[in-house]
C-alpha positions in Angstrom: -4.1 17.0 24.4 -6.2 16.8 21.5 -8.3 13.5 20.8 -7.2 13.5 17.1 -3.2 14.2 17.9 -4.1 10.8 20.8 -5.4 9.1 17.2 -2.6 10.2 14.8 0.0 8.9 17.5 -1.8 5.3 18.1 -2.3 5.1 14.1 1.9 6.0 13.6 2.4 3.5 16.3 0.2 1.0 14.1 1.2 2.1 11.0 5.3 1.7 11.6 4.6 -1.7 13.0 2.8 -2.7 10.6 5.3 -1.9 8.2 8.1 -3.5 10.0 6.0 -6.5 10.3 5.9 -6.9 7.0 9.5 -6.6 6.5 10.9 -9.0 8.8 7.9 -11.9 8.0 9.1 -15.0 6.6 5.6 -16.0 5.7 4.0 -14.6 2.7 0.4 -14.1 3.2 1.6 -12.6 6.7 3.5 -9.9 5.2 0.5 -9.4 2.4 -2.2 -9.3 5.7 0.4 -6.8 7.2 0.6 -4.7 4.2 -3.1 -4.6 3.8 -3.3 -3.5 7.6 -0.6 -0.6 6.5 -3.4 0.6 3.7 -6.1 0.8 6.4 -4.1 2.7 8.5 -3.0 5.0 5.7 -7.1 5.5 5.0 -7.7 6.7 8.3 -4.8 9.2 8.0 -7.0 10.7 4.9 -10.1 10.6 6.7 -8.1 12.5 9.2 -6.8 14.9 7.3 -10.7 15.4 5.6 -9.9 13.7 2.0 -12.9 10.9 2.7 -12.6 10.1 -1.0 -9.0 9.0 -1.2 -9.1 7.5 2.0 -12.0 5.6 0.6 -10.3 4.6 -2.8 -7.1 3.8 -0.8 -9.5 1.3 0.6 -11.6 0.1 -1.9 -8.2 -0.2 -4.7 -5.0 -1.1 -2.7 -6.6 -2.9 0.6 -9.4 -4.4 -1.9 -8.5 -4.9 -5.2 -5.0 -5.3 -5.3 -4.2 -7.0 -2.1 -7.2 -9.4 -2.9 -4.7 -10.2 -6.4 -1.3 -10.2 -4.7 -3.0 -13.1 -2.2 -4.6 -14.9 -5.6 -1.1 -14.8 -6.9 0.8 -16.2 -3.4 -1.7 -18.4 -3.1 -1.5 -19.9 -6.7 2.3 -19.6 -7.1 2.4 -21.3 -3.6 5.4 -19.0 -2.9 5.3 -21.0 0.8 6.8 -23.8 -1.2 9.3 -22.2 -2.8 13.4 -22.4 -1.9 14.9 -19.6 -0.3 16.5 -17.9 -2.4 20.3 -17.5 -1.0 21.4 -13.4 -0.8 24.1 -11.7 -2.4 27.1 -10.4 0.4 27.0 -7.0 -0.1 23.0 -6.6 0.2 23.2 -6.2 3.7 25.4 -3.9 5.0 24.3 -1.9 2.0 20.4 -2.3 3.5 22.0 -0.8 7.1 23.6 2.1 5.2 20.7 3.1 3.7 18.6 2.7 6.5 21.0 4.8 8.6 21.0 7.1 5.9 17.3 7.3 5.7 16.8 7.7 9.7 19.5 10.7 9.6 17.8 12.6 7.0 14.1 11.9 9.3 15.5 12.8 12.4 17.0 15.8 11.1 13.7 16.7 9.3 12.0 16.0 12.5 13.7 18.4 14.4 14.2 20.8 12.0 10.2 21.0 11.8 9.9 21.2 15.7 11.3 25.1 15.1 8.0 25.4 12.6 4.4 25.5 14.0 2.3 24.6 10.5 -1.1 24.9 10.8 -2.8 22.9 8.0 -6.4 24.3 6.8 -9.2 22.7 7.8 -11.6 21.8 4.7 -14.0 24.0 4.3 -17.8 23.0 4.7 -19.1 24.9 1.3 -17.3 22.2 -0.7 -20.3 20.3 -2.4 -18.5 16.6 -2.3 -21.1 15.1 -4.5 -20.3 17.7 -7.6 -16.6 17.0 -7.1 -17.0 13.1 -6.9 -19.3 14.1 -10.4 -16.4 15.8 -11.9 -13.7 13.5 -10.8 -15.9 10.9 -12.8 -16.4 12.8 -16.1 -12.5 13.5 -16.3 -11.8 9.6 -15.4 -14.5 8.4 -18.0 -13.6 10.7 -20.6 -9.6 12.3 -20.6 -8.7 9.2 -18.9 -10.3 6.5 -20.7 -7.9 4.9 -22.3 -5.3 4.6 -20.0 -8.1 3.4 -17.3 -8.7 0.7 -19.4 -5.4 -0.5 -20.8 -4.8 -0.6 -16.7 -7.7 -3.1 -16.4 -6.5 -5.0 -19.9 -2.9 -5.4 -18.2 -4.3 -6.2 -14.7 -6.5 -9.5 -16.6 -3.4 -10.3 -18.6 -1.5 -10.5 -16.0 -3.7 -12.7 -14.0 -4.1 -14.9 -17.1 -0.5 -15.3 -17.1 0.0 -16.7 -14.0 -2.5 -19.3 -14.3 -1.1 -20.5 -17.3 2.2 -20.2 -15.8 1.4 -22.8 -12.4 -0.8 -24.7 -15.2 0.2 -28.5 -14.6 0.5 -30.5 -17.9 -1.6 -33.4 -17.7 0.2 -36.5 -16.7 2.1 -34.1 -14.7 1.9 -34.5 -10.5 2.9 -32.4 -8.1 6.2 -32.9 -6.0 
C-alpha cells in the first residue's frame, strides 16, 4: 500500500469529521475551529495532488483571513448569547431527503468509478513555479484589479457594519 493512499485515507477520515463536527456543534466558535480544521485538511489534499500554490492560498485566505473575520464577527455579535432560534416543521425530514438523496447519488458514483482505473498525471518537474506565481500576479494586479479591490472595499464595509451594528448607545448597558 502506498504511503500517500495511507495519507489521503487518514485526511478523508479527518476531513468528513471535521465536517460533521461542525454540523452538529451547538457552539459557535467550535463549529468555526472545525471548519478552519476542514480548510487545512483541504490544503494538504492540494499539496497532495502537487498544486502547492492553492493549497497555500487555501491556507493563507480561507483558514487565515476569513476564518480569522467569521471569529471577529461571533465574537462581537456574541452569537453564544443569542436565543435559539425555533425551526420550521418541514426542515427536517426535508434535511434527511436530501441527505439520502445526496449519499445515493455518492455511492452510486463510488462504485460506478471502482469499474474505472484513472491515473491522474503527475506534475511535471520542467514547470518553472516562480514564472507562473509571476504571471498569476501580473493578471491579478492588472485584469483583475478592480474586482480585487471592490472585494477588499466590501470585506471593510462589512466589518464596519457590524461594529456599528453591536455599537451600544451611551447610557445603554448590557442585559
Amino acid at each position: 500500500m502506498d504511503y500517500t493512499l495511507i495519507l489521503f485515507i487518514i485526511l478523508a477520515a479527518v476531513a468528513v469529521a471535521s465536517a460533521a463536527g461542525l454540523l452538529v456543534s451547538r457552539n459557535t466558535v467550535y463549529a468555526a475551529l472545525f471548519l478552519v480544521l476542514n480548510f487545512a485538511t483541504v490544503a494538504v489534499f492540494y499539496l497532495l495532488l502537487g498544486a502547492p500554490f492553492i493549497a497555500l492560498a487555501q491556507v493563507t485566505i480561507y483558514a487565515g483571513a476569513i476564518m480569522v473575520l467569521f471569529l471577529f464577527v461571533i465574537m462581537l455579535l456574541g452569537a453564544d448569547k443569542l436565543p435559539k432560534a425555533k425551526g420550521l416543521p418541514w426542515q427536517r425530514p426535508l434535511a434527511i431527503v436530501l441527505a439520502a438523496v445526496l449519499l445515493v447519488e455518492a455511492g452510486f458514483l463510488l462504485f460506478q468509478r471502482l469499474q474505472l482505473t484513472a491515473n491522474l498525471a503527475s506534475p511535471e518537474a520542467s514547470i518553472n513555479t516562480t514564472e507562473a506565481l509571476q504571471s498569476l500576479a501580473k493578471t491579478l494586479f492588472s485584469q483583475y484589479l478592480l474586482p480585487f479591490e471592490v472585494t477588499s472595499v466590501l470585506l471593510l464595509v462589512a466589518m464596519i457594519g457590524v461594529i456599528v451594528l453591536t455599537k451600544k448607545e451611551k447610557g445603554e448597558q448590557e442585559a
